[in-house]
N, C-alpha and C positions, 0 to 999 in steps of 0.2 A: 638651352638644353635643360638647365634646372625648372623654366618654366613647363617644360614640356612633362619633365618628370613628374614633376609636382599635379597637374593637370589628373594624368594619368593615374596617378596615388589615389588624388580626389576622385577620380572618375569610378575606380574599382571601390573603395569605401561606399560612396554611394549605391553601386550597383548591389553592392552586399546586403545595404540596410534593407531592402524590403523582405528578404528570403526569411527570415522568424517570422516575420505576421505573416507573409504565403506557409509557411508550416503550422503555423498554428489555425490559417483558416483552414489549412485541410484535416487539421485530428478535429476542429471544433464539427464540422461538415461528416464527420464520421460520428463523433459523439450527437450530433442531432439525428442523425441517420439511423441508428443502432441501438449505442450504448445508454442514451437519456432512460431509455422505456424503462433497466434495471437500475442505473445506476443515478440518474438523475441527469439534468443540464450542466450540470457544477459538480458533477460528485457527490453528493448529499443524497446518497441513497435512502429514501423515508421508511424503508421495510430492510428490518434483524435478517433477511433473508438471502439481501445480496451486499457486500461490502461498500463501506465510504471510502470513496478512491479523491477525496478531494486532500490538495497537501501533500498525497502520496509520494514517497520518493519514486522517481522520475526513472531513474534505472532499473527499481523493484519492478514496477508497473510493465516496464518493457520486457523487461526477462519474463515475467508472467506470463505473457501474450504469448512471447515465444514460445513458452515449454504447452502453452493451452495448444497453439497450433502445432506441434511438435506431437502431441499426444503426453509429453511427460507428465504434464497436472491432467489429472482428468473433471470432467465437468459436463454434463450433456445438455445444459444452460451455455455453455461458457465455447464450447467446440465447434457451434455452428458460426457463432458469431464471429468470430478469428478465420475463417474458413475463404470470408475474402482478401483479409488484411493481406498488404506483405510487409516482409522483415522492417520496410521502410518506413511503416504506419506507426511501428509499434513507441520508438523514440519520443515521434511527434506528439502519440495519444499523451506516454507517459510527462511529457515536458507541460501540455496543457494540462491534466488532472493534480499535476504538483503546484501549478499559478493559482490553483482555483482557492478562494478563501476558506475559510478553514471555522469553526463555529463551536463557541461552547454545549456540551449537552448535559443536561441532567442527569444526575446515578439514579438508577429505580429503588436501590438498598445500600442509602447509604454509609448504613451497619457494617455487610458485608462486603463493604467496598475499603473499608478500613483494615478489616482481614485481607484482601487483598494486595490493598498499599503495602502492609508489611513484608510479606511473600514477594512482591516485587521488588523491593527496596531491598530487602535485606535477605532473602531467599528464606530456605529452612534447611539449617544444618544438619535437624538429625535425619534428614529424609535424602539429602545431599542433591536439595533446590536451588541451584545457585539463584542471586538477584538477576531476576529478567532486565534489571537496569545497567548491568553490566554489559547487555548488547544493544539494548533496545533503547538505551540513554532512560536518564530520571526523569523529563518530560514525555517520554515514549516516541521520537521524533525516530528513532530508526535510522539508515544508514543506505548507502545505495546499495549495499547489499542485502541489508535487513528493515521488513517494512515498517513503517510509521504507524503505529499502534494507538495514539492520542485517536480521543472523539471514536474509536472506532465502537458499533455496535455490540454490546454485551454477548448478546447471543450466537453470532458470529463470529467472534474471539473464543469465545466457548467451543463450539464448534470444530474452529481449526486449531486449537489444540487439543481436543478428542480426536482428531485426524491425528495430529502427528505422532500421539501417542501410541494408538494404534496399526502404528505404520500406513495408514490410507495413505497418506500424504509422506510424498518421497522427492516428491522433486527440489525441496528446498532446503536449508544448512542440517545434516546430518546430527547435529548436536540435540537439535529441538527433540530427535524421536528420546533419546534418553531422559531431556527434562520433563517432557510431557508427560512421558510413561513417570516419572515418580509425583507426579501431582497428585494430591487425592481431588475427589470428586469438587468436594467443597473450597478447596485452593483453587481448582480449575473457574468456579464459577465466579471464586470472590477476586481474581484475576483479571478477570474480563470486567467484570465488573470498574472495575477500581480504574481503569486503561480507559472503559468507556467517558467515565469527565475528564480524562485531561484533554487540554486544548494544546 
């Protein structure tokens, strides 16, 4: 009986192991399919114009999808492409874009990127900026609820916190519309900046 048990143990174990590489052939099969063309094979988006989704946290990436295919974020880049997915894809994609390696990148100013560091690290008090390190962690690694901001492209960190500030951007933690909106222009850029070298 215990051998039978035991068998049986072993038999489900094994049956288990192959289901992560069948899920991840199928977001990589969607990522070659799709997503490569903006985002790259690996995530290593080469163009400030669509996001590095490599390293990404896993649950950010999925909820994305969803609210893209929901309508909540909007994007008319972003809307067609989700329009096949279902709820079931979104997991998978996000769990392979998180394995993907991850890559130091150069500051374009690395001046203003020090004005940045600060602002993130330590906010600005008399504008009542808190430290973005406070959510976004001191390496900018993010959280499954808040995304991974390391490596990410300047100008698209720029970008979306000119959304949030201006309320374009709603589908995501409520808090960002008040910090964005007390950014000035040049915190917003030396921000992004500063986010774009971390690894």
């Amino acid at each position: 009986m215990k051998r039978l048990l035991a068998l049986s143990i072993a038999g489900l174990v094994v049956a288990q192991v192959p289901a992560p590489a069948a899920d991840l052939s199928r977001a990589e099969d969607i990522v070659k399919g799709q997503c490569f063309i903006c985002h790259g094979a690996q995530g290593e988006s080469s163009s400030p114009a669509f996001p590095r989704l490599a390293g990404q946290n896993a649950a950010y990436v999925s909820r994305q999808l969803a609210d893209y295919k929901s309508g909540r974020r909007k994007s008319s880049a972003m809307q067609p492409m989700v329009e096949p997915l279902t709820p079931e894809d979104f997991p998978l994609l996000g769990a392979y874009f998180e394995q993907q390696p991850t890559f130091a990148h150069p500051v374009d100013d690395p001046e203003l990127a020090q004005v940045g560091r600060y602002i993130y690290l330590r906010g600005n008090a008399d504008s009542g900026v808190p430290a973005c390190a406070s959510c976004h962690g001191e390496s900018g690694q993010g959280s499954a609820t808040l995304p991974r901001l390391a490596g990410q492209h300047a100008s698209y960190t720029e970008r979306q916190l000119k959304q949030f500030g201006q309320r374009e951007r709603t589908n995501d933690n409520a808090v960002m519309h008040a910090v964005a909106s007390r950014l000035t222009a040049l915190e917003t850029r030396a921000v992004a900046s500063y986010v774009s070298g971390l690894k």
